[in-house]
C-alpha positions in Angstrom: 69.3 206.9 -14.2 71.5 204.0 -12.3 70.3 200.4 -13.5 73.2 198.7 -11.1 74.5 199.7 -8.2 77.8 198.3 -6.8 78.6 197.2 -3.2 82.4 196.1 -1.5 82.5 195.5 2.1 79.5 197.3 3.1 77.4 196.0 6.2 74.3 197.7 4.8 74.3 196.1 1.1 71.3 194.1 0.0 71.6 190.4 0.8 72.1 188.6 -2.7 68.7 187.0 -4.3 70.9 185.0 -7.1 74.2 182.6 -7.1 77.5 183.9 -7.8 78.2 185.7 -11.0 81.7 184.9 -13.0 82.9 188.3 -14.3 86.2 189.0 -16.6 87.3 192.4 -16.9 90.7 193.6 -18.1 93.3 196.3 -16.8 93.9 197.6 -20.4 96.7 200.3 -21.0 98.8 201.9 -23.0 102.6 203.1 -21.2 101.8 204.6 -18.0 98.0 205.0 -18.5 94.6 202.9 -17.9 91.8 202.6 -20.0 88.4 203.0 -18.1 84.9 203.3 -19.6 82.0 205.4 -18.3 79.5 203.0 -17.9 76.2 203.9 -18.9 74.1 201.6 -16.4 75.8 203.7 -13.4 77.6 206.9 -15.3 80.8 205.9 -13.2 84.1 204.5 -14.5 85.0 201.1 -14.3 87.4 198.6 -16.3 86.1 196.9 -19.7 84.5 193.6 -19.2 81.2 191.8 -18.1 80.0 188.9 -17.0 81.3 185.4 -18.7 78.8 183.6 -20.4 77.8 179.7 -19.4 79.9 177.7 -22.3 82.9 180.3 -22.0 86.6 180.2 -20.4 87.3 184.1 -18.0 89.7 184.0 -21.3 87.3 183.3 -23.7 84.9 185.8 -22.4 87.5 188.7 -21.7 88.5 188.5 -25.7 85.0 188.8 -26.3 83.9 191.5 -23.9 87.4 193.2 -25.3 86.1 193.2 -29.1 82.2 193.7 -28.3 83.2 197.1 -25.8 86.4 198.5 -27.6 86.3 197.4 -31.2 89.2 195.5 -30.8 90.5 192.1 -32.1 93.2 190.7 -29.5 94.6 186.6 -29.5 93.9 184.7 -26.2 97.5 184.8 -26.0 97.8 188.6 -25.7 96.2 188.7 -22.1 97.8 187.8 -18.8 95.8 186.4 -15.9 96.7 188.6 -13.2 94.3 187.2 -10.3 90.8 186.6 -9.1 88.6 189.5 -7.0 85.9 187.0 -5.2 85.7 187.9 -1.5 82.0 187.9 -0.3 80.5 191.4 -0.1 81.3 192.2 -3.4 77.8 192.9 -4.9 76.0 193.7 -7.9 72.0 195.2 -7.1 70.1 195.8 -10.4 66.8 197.3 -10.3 65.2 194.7 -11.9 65.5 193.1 -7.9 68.1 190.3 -8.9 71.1 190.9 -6.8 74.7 189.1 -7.6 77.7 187.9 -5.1 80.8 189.0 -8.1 83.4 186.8 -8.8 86.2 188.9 -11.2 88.7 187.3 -13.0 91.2 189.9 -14.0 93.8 190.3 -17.3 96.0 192.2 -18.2 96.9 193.8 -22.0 99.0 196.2 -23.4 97.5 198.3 -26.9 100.1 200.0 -28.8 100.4 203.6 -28.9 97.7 204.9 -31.8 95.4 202.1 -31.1 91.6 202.7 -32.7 88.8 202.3 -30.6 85.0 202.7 -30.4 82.8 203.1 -28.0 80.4 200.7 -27.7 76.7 200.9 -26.8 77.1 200.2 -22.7 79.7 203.0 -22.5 79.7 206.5 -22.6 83.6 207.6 -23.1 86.4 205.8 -23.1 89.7 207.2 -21.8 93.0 206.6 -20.9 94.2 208.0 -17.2 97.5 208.1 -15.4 97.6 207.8 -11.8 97.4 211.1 -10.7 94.5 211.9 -12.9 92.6 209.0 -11.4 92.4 210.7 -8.1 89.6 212.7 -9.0 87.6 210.1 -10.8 84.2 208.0 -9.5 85.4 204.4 -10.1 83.2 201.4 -9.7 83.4 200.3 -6.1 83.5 197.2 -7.0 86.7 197.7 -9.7 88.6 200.6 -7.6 90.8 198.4 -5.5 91.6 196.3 -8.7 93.0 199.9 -10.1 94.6 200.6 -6.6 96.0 197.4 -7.1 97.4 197.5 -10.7 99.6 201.1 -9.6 100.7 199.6 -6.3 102.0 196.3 -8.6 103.6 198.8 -11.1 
């Protein structure tokens, strides 16, 4: 059962009921491929991250979310800010009611071939993809153009 469901740029989503929430979330691969996770509070694919806690940096917090969802340690230093996803109609509706404006502040870092990871308690699978195996995947709507946007910059 869907606890969130995502909205971009649709004139039907809910009107937001809370202030903006600061995301961080990381386009994560290895070579040519990208690392989603299935997402257990919508059973769709999106990119590891969440939401960046009140006495954290979008750096701070995408380290964190990187280690809590994946198992892995990586150094600040190991990431590379590669924009900000923030234009109004990009929504978050849980069904506790509260419903979020997202603000996404997006890295970038590279694992090396053989990297161990684990799958954390808010995924279902991980798994790498190249592009052409994407094409058949149900991506977060609200992460989807960040993916488009990471193979058009290849």
């Amino acid at each position: 059962m869907s606890v969130v469901k995502f909205y971009r740029g649709d004139p039907n989503a809910p009107k937001t009921t809370q202030g903006a929430h600061l995301g961080a979330n990381a386009i994560i691969t290895c070579g040519d491929k990208l690392l989603l996770e299935k997402r257990r509070d919508c059973e769709l694919w999106g990119l590891v991250g969440g939401g960046v806690k009140n006495y954290e940096t979008p750096l701070q917090a995408i380290v964190r979310e990187v280690h809590e969802e994946l198992g892995v340690w990586a150094e600040k230093e190991d990431f590379q800010k590669l924009g900000v996803y923030g234009e109004p109609g990009r929504i978050a509706a849980y069904c506790d009611g509260s419903i979020w404006r997202m603000v996404i502040v997006v890295f970038r870092l590279e694992l090396p071939e053989g990297q161990e990871l684990r799958i954390s308690e808010e995924s279902q699978d991980l798994r790498f993809f190249t592009r052409e195996e994407l094409k058949n995947v149900p991506i977060v709507i609200t992460h989807s153009d960040i993916v488009e946007d990471h193979f058009l910059n290849k």
